[in-house]
DRENDO-1510 file (C-alpha; in Angstrom, 1 decimal, always signed):
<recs>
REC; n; res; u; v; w
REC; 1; UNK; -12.7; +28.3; -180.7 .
REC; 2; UNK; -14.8; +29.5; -183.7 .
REC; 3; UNK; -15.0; +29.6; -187.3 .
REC; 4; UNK; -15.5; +32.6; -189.2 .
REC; 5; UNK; -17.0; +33.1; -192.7 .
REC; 6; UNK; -16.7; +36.2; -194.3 .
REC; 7; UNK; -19.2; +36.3; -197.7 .
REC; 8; UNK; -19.0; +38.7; -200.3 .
REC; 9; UNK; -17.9; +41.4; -197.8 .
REC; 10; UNK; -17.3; +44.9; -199.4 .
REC; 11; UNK; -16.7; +48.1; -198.0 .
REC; 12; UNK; -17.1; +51.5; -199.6 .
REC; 13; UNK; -16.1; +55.0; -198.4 .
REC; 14; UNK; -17.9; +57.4; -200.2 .
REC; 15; UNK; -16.5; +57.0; -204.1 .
REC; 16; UNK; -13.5; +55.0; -202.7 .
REC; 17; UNK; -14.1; +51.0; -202.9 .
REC; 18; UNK; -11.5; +49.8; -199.9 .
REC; 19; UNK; -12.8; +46.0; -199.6 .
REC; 20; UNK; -14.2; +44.2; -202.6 .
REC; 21; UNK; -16.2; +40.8; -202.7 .
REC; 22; UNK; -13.8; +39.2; -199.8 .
REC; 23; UNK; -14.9; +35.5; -199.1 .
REC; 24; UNK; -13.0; +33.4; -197.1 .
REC; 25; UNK; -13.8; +30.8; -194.4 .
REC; 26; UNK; -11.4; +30.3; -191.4 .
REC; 27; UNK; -11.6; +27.3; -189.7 .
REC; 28; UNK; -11.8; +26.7; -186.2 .
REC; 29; UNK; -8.3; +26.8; -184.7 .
REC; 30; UNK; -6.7; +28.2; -187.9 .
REC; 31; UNK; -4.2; +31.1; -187.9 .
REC; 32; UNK; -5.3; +32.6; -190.8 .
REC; 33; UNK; -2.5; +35.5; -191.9 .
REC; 34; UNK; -3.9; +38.8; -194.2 .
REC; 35; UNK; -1.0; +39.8; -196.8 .
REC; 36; UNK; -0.4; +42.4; -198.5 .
REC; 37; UNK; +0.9; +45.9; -199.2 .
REC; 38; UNK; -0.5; +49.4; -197.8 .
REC; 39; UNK; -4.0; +50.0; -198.7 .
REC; 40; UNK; -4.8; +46.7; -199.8 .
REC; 41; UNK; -8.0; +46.4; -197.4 .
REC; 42; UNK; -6.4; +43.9; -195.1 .
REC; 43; UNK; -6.7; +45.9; -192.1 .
REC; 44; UNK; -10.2; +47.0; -192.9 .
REC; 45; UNK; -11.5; +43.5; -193.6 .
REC; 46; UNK; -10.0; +42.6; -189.9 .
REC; 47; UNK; -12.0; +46.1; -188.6 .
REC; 48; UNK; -14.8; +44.9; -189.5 .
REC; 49; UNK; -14.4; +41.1; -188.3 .
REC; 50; UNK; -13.8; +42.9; -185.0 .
REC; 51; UNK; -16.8; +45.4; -185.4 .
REC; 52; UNK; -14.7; +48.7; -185.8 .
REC; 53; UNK; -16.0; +48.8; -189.1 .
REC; 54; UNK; -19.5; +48.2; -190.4 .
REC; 55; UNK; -19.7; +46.7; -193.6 .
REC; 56; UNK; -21.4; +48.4; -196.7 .
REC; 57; UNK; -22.6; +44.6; -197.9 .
REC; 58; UNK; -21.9; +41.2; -197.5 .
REC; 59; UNK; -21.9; +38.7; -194.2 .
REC; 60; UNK; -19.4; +38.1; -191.6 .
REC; 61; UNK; -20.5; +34.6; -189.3 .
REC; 62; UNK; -18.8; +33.5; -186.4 .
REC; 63; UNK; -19.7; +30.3; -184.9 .
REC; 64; UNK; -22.4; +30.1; -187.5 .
REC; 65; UNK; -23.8; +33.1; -185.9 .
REC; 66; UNK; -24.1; +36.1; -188.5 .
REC; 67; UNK; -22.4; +39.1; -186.6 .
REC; 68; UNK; -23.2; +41.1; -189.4 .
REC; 69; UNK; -24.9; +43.9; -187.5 .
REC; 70; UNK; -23.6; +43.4; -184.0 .
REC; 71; UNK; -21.5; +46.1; -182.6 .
REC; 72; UNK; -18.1; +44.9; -181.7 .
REC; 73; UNK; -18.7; +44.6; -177.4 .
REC; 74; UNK; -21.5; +41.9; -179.0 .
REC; 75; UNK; -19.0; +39.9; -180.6 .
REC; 76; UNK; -16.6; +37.7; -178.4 .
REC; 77; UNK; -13.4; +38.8; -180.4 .
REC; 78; UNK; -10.1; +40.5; -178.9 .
REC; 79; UNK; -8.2; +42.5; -180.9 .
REC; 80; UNK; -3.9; +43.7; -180.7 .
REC; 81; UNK; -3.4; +46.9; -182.5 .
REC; 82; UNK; -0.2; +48.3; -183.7 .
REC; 83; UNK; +0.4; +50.7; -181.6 .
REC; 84; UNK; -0.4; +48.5; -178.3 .
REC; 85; UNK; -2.7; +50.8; -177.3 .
REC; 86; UNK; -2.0; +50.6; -173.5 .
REC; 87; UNK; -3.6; +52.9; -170.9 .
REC; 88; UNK; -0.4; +54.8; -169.5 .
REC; 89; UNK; -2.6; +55.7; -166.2 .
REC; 90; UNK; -3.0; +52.3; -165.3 .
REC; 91; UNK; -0.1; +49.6; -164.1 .
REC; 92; UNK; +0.7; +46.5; -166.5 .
REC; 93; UNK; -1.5; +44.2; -163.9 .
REC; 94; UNK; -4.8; +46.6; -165.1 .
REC; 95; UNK; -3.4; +46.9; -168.3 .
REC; 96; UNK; -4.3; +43.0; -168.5 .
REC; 97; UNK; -7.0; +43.5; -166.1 .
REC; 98; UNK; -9.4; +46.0; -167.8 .
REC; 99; UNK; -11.1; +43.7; -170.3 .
REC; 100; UNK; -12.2; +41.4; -167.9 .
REC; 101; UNK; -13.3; +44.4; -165.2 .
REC; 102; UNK; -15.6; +45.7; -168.1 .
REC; 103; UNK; -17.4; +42.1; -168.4 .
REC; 104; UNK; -17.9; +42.2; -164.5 .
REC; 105; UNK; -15.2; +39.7; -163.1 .
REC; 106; UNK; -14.2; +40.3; -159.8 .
REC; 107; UNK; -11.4; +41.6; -159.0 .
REC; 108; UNK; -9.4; +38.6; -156.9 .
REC; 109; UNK; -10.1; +36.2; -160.1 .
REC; 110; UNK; -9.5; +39.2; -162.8 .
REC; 111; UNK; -6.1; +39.8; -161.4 .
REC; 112; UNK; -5.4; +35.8; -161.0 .
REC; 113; UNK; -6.5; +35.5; -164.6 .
REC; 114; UNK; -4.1; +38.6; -165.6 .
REC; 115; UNK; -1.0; +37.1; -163.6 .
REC; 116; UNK; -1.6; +33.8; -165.5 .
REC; 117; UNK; -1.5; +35.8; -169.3 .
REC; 118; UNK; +1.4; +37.4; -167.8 .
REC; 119; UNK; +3.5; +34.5; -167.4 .
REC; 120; UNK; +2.1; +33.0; -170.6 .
REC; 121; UNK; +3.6; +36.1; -172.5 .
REC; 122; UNK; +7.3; +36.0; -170.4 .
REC; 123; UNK; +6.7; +39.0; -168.6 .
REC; 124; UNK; +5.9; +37.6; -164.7 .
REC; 125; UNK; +6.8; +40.1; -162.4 .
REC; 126; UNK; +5.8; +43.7; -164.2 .
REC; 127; UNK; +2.6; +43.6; -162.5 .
REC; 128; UNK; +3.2; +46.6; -161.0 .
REC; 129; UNK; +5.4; +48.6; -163.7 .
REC; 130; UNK; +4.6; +51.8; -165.5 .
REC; 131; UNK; +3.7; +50.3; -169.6 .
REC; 132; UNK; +4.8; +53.9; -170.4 .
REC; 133; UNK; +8.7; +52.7; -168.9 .
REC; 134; UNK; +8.7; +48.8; -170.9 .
REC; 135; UNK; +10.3; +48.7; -174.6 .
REC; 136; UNK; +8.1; +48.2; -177.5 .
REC; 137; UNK; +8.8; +44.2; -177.1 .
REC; 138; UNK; +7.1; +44.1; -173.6 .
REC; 139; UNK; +4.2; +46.6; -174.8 .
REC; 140; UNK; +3.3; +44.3; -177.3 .
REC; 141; UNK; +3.6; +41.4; -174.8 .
REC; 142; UNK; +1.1; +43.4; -172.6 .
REC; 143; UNK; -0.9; +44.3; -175.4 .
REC; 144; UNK; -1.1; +40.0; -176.3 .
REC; 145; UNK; -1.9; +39.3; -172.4 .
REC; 146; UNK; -4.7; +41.8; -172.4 .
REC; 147; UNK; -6.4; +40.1; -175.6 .
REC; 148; UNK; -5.9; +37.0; -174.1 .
REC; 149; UNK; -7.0; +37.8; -170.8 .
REC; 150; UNK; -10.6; +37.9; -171.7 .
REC; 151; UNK; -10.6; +34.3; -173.5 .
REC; 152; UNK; -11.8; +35.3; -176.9 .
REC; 153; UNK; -13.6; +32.9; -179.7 .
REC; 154; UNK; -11.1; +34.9; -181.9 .
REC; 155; UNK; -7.9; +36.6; -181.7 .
REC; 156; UNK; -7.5; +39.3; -184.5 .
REC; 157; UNK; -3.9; +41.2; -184.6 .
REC; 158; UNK; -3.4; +44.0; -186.8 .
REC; 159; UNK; +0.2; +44.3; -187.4 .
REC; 160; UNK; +1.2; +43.9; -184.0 .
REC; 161; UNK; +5.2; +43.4; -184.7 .
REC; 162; UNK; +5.7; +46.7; -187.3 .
REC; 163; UNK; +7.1; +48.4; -185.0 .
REC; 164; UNK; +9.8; +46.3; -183.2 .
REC; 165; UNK; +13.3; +46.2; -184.4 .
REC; 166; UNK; +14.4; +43.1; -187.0 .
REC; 167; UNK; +15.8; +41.0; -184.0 .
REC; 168; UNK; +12.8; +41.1; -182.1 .
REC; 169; UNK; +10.1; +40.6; -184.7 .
REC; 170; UNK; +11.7; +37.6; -185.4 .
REC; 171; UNK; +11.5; +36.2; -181.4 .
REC; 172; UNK; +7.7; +37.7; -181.4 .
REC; 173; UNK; +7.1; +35.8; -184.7 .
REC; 174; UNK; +8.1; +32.4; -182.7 .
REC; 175; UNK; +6.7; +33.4; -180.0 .
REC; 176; UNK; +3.2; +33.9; -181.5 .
REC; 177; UNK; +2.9; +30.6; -183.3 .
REC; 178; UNK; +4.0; +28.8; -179.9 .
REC; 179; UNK; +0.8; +30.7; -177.9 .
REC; 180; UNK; -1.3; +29.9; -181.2 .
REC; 181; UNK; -0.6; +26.1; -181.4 .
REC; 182; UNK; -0.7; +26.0; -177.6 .
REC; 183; UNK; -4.5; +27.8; -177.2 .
REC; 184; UNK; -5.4; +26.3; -180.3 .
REC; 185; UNK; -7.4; +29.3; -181.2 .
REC; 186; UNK; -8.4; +30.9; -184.4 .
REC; 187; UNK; -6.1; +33.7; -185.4 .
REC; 188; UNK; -6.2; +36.3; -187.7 .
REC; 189; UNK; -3.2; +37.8; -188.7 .
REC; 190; UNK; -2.8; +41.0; -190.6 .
REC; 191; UNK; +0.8; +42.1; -191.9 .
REC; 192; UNK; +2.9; +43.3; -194.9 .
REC; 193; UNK; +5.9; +41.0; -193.9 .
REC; 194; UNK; +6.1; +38.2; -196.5 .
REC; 195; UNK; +8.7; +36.5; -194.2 .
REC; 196; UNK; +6.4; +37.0; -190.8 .
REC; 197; UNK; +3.0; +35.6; -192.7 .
REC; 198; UNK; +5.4; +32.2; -193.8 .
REC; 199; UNK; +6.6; +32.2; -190.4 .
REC; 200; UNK; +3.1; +32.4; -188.5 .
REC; 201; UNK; +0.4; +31.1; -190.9 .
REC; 202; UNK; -1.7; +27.8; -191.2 .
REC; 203; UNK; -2.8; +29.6; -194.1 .
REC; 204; UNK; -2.3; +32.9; -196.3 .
REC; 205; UNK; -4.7; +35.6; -198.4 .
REC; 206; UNK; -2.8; +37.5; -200.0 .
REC; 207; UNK; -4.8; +40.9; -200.5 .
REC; 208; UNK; -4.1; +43.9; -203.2 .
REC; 209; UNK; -6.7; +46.6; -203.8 .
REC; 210; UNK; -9.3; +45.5; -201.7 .
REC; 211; UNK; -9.7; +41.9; -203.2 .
REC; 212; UNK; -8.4; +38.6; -201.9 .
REC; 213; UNK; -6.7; +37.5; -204.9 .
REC; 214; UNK; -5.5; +34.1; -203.2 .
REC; 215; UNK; -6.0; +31.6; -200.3 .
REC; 216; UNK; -3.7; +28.5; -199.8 .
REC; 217; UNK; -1.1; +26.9; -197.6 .
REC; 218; UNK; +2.3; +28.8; -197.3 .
REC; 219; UNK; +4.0; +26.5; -200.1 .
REC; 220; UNK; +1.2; +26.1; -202.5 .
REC; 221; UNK; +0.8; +30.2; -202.2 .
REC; 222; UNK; +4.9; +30.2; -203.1 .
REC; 223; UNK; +4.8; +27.5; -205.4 .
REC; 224; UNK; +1.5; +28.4; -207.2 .
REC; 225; UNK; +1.2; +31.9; -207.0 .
REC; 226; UNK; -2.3; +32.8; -209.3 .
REC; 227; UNK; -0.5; +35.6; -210.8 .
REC; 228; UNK; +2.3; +37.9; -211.5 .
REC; 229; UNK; +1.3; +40.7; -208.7 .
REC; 230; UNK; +2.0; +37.8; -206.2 .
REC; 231; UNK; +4.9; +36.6; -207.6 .
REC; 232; UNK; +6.3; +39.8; -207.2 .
REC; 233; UNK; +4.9; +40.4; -204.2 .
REC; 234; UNK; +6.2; +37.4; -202.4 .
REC; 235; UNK; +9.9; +37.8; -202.7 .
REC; 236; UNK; +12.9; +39.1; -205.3 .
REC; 237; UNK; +12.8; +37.7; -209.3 .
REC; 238; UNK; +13.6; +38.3; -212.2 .
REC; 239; UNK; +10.7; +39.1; -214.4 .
REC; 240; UNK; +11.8; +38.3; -218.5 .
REC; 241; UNK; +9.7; +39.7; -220.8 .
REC; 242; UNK; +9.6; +36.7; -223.9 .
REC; 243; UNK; +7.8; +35.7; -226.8 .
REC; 244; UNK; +7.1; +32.2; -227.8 .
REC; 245; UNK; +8.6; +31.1; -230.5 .
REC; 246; UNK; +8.0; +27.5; -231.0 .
REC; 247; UNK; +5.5; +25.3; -229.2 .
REC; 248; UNK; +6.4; +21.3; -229.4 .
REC; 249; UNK; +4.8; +18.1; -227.6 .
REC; 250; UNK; +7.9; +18.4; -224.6 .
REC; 251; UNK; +9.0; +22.0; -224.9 .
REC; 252; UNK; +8.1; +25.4; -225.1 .
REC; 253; UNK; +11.1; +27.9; -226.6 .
REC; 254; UNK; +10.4; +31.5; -225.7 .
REC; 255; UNK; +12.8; +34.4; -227.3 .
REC; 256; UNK; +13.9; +36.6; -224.9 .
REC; 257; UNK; +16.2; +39.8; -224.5 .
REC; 258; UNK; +18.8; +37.7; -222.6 .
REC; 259; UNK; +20.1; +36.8; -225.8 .
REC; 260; UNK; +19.2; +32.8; -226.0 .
REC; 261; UNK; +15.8; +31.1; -226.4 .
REC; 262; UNK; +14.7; +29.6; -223.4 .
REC; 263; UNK; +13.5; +26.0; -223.3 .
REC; 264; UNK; +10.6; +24.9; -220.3 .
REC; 265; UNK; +9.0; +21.2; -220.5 .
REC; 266; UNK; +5.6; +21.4; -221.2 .
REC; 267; UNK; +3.2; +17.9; -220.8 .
REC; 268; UNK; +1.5; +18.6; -224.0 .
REC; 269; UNK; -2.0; +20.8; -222.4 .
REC; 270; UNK; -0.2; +24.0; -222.6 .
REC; 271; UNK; -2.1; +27.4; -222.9 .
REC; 272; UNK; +0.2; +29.1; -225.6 .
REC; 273; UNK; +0.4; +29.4; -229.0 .
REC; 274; UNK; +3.4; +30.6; -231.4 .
REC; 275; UNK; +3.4; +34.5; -230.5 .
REC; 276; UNK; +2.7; +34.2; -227.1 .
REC; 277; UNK; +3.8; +37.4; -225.3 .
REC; 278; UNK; +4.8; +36.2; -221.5 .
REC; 279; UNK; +6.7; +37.1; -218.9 .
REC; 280; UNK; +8.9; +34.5; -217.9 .
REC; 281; UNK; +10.0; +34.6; -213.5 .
REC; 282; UNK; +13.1; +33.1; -212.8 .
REC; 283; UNK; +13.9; +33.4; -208.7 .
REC; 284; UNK; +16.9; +33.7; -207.7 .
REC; 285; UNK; +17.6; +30.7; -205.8 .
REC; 286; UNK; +16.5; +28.5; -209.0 .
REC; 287; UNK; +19.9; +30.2; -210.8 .
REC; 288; UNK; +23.2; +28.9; -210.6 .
REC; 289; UNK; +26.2; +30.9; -211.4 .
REC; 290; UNK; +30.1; +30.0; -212.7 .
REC; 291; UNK; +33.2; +31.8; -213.7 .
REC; 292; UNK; +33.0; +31.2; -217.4 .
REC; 293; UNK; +35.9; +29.0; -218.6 .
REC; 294; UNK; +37.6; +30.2; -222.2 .
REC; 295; UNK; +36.2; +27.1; -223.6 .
REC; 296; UNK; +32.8; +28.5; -222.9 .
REC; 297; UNK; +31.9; +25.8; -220.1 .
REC; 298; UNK; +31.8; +27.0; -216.7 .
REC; 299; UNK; +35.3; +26.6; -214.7 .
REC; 300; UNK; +35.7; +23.4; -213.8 .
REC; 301; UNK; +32.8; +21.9; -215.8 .
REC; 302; UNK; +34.2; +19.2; -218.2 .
REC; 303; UNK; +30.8; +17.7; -219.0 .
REC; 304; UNK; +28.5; +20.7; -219.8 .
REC; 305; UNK; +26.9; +19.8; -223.1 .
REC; 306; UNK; +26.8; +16.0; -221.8 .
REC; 307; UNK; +24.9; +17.0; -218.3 .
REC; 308; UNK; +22.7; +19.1; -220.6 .
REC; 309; UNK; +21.5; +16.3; -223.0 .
REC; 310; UNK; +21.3; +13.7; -220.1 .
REC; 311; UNK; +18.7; +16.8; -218.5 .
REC; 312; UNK; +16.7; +16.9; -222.1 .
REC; 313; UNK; +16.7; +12.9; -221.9 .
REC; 314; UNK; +15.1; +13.1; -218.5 .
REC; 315; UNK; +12.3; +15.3; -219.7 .
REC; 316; UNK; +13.6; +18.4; -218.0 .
REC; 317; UNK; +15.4; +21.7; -219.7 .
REC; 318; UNK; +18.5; +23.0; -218.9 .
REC; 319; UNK; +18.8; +26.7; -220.2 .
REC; 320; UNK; +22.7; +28.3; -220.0 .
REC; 321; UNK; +23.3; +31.9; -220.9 .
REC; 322; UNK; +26.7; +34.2; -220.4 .
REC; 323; UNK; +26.9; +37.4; -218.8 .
REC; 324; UNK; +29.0; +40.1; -217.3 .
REC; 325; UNK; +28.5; +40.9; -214.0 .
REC; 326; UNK; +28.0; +44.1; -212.7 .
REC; 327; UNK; +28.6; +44.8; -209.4 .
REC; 328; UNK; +28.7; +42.4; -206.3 .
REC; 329; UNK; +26.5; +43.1; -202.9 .
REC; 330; UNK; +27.6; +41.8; -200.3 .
REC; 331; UNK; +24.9; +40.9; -197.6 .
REC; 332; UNK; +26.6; +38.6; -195.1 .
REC; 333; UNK; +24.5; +35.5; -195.3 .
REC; 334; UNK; +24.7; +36.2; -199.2 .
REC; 335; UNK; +26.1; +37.8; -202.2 .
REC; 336; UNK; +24.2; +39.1; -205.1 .
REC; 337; UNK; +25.3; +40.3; -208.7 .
REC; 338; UNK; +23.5; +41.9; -211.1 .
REC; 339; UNK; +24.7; +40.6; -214.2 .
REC; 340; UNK; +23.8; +42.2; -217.8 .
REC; 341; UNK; +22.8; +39.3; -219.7 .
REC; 342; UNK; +22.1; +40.4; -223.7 .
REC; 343; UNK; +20.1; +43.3; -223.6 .
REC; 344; UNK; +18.7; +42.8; -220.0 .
REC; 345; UNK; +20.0; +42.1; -216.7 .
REC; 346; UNK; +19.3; +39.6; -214.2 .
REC; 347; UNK; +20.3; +39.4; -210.3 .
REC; 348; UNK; +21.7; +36.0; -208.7 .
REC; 349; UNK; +22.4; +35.1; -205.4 .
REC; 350; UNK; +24.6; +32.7; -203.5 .
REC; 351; UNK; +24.1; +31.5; -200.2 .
REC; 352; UNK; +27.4; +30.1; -199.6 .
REC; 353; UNK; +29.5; +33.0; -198.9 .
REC; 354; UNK; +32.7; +30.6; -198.1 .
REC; 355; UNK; +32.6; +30.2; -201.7 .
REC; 356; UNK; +35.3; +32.4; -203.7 .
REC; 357; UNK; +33.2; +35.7; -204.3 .
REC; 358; UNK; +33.2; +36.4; -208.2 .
REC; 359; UNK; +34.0; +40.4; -208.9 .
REC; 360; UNK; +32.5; +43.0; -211.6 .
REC; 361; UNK; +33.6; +42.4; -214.6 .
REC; 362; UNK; +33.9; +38.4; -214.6 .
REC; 363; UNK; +32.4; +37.1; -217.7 .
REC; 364; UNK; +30.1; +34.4; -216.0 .
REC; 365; UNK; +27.7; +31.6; -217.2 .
REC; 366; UNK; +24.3; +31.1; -215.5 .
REC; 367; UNK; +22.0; +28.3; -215.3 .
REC; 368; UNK; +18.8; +26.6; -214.8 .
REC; 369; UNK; +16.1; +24.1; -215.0 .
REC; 370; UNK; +13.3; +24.7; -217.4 .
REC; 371; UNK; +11.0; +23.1; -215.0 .
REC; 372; UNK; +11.5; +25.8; -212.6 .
REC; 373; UNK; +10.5; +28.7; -214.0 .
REC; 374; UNK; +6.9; +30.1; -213.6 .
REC; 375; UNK; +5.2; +32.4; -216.7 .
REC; 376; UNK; +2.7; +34.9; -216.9 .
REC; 377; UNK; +0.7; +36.5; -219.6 .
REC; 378; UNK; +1.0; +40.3; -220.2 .
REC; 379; UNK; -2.3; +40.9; -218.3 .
REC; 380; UNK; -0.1; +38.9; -215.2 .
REC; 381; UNK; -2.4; +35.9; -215.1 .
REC; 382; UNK; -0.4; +32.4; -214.6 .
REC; 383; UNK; -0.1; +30.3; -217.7 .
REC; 384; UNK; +0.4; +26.7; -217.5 .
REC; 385; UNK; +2.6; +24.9; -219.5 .
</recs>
C-alpha cells in the first residue's frame, strides 16, 4: 500500500494547458475515482502518476518518495488501459505472466502467481486460451490479473469498463470494489460514468478542463456539489433561472419563469440580496407530481393548504405550481414527463411505475420542499442560503 500526493501538478502541450494546479492526496488504501467528461485531464493526471507522462511542473510522491522524475519501470505502479492491451501472441497464462518475467521471477513461481490472479479475477481454467478468442468481459479480467500479478503499491485504471456492454459494466463495477476492499490497495480510478464513480469510490474528484474542481465522499460530492458545472454534471435537473425578490429572517422568495415565486428556508447568514440573479436546481427525485383536482388541490388531496402551513410552521417551504404535461417517456423502471410550467418546462420522474401513468395533456400540480433545492449564481458558484 502507498499514498500518493500529487502538488500543484500541471501539464502543458505546447499552447494547450491539459492539467492545471491538480493537488490531491490519496490515502493509503483509498480507491480514489477521477470524474469527469472528455478532455477534462483525468486521464492525463493518471499518465503521469503512472510515468507515461512527464509533468511540465509540480510533484507527484508515492510513499513519501517524490517520483517526480522517475520513469515509469522506476515506479512500483500497474496500470489497466481501456483497450486491455493484451499481447495476442501470447496465451492468457503469459498474458498474466509477462510483468513478473520482466522483473526476473522465475518461471515455476511467475506462473503459480499468475494462476492465483486468475482465480482471483473468475477466470481459472483459460490459462491456455487465445486472449484474441475471450469477450471484452474476460479481456478486461486478464487485463486486472496482469496488473495485479506484479503486486503493485498502486493500481491505476483508466477507464477499464467503457467498452463493455451496460449488463456487464455493472458486474465489473461490483466486482472491482470486492478485489479493492479485499487487497486493500490504493486505487485510482479514472471514468466518465457518474453511476460507476458512486458505485466504486471511497472518494471522488471531479475534474473539468484540466482542474480538480472538487474532492469529497460520494454523498457530500452529491449533496454539496461546489458549483453548477457539477450539479449538472452529476445527474439530470432542472436548472430555473430566478431573481430574488425578497429576502426575510426564514425565507428567501425568488421570481421565476414557472409562474409562482418560490420560497427556500434560509437560517438568517444567507449570501443574497434583493436582485439576486440565481439559478435555482430542482432534481427530479425532490419533485412530486398529481393529477390536478378542479378545486386546484391535487386528486385526492383534501388538506393541501393545511399540510402547507403545518410545513411553513416547521421551518421548511413547500412550493406548489400547475402545469401541463407534455409528453410521457416511458423507461421501465420509470416514467418521465416534461411538463410546461408558465413560461418554462420542467421534467419529473416517478419510480413507481405500478402507479396509474398520467398522459399529455393532464393538467398536473407539482411539488416540493424548499429545503431541497440547491442555487447557483450566474457565474455557477453555489450560494448558501
Amino acid at each position: 500500500m502507498s499514498e500518493i500526493t500529487l502538488l500543484e501538478l500541471e501539464k502543458r502541450y505546447g499552447e494547450t494547458t491539459a492539467v492545471e494546479d491538480v493537488s490531491v492526496e490519496i490515502t493509503d488504501g483509498e480507491l480514489l475515482c477521477l470524474l469527469g467528461p472528455s478532455g477534462s485531464g483525468k486521464s492525463t493526471t493518471l499518465r503521469m502518476i503512472a510515468g507515461l507522462e512527464t509533468p511540465t511542473s509540480g510533484t507527484i510522491r508515492i510513499g513519501g518518495e517524490d517520483v517526480t522524475d522517475h520513469p515509469a519501470y522506476d515506479r512500483n505502479t500497474s496500470t489497466v488501459f481501456q483497450d486491455w492491451a493484451l499481447f495476442p501472441h501470447k496465451s492468457v497464462l503469459e498474458n498474466v505472466a509477462f510483468g513478473l518475467k520482466m522483473r526476473g521471477v522465475p518461471k515455476e513461481q511467475r506462473h503459480e502467481r499468475a494462476e492465483e490472479m486468475l482465480e482471483r479475477v473468475q477466470m481459472s481454467g483459460y490459462g491456455d486460451h487465445d486472449p484474441t478468442n475471450l469477450s471484452g468481459g474476460q479481456k478486461q479480467r486478464v487485463a486486472l490479473a496482469r496488473s495485479l500479478a506484479v503486486n503493485p503499491d498502486v493500481l491505476l485504471l483508466d477507464e477499464p469498463l467503457s467498452n463493455l456492454d451496460k449488463r456487464l459494466r455493472e458486474d465489473m463495477q461490483i466486482e472491482l470494489r470486492e478485489i479493492h476492499e479485499d487487497l486493500e490497495e490504493t486505487f485510482v480510478h479514472v471514468t466518465h460514468d457518474q453511476d460507476e464513480a458512486f458505485t466504486l469510490a471511497d472518494r471522488i474528484g471531479i475534474m473539468n478542463e484540466g482542474e480538480l474542481i472538487q474532492v469529497g465522499d460520494p454523498d457530500e460530492i452529491y449533496e454539496n456539489p461546489k458549483n453548477r458545472f457539477i450539479e449538472g454534471f452529476l445527474g439530470d435537473t432542472n436548472f430555473v433561472e430566478g431573481t430574488v425578490s425578497s429576502v426575510g429572517p426564514d425565507i428567501v422568495t425568488v421570481e421565476t419563469a414557472l409562474g409562482a415565486e418560490l420560497t427556500i428556508p434560509t437560517n438568517g447568514d444567507h449570501e443574497v440580496t434583493e436582485g439576486t440573479e440565481l439559478e435555482l436546481s430542482l432534481r427530479p427525485e425532490i419533485l412530486s407530481i398529481d393529477l390536478l383536482a378542479s378545486d386546484g388541490d391535487a386528486a385526492g388531496d383534501t388538506g393541501g393548504a393545511e399540510r402547507e402551513r403545518s410545513m411553513l410552521a416547521d421551518g421548511s417551504a413547500l412550493n406548489a405550481v400547475t402545469g401541463t404535461i407534455d409528453n410521457v417517456l416511458y423507461r421501465g423502471s420509470t416514467v418521465r414527463y416534461s411538463v410546461s410550467v408558465g413560461d418554462s418546462s420542467v421534467f419529473v420522474e416517478r419510480t413507481d411505475t405500478t402507479e396509474e401513468t398520467l398522459s399529455a395533456g393532464d393538467e398536473i400540480r407539482i411539488e416540493w420542499n424548499g429545503d431541497d433545492v440547491l442555487a447557483f449564481r450566474t457565474d455557477g458558484t453555489r450560494v448558501e442560503l
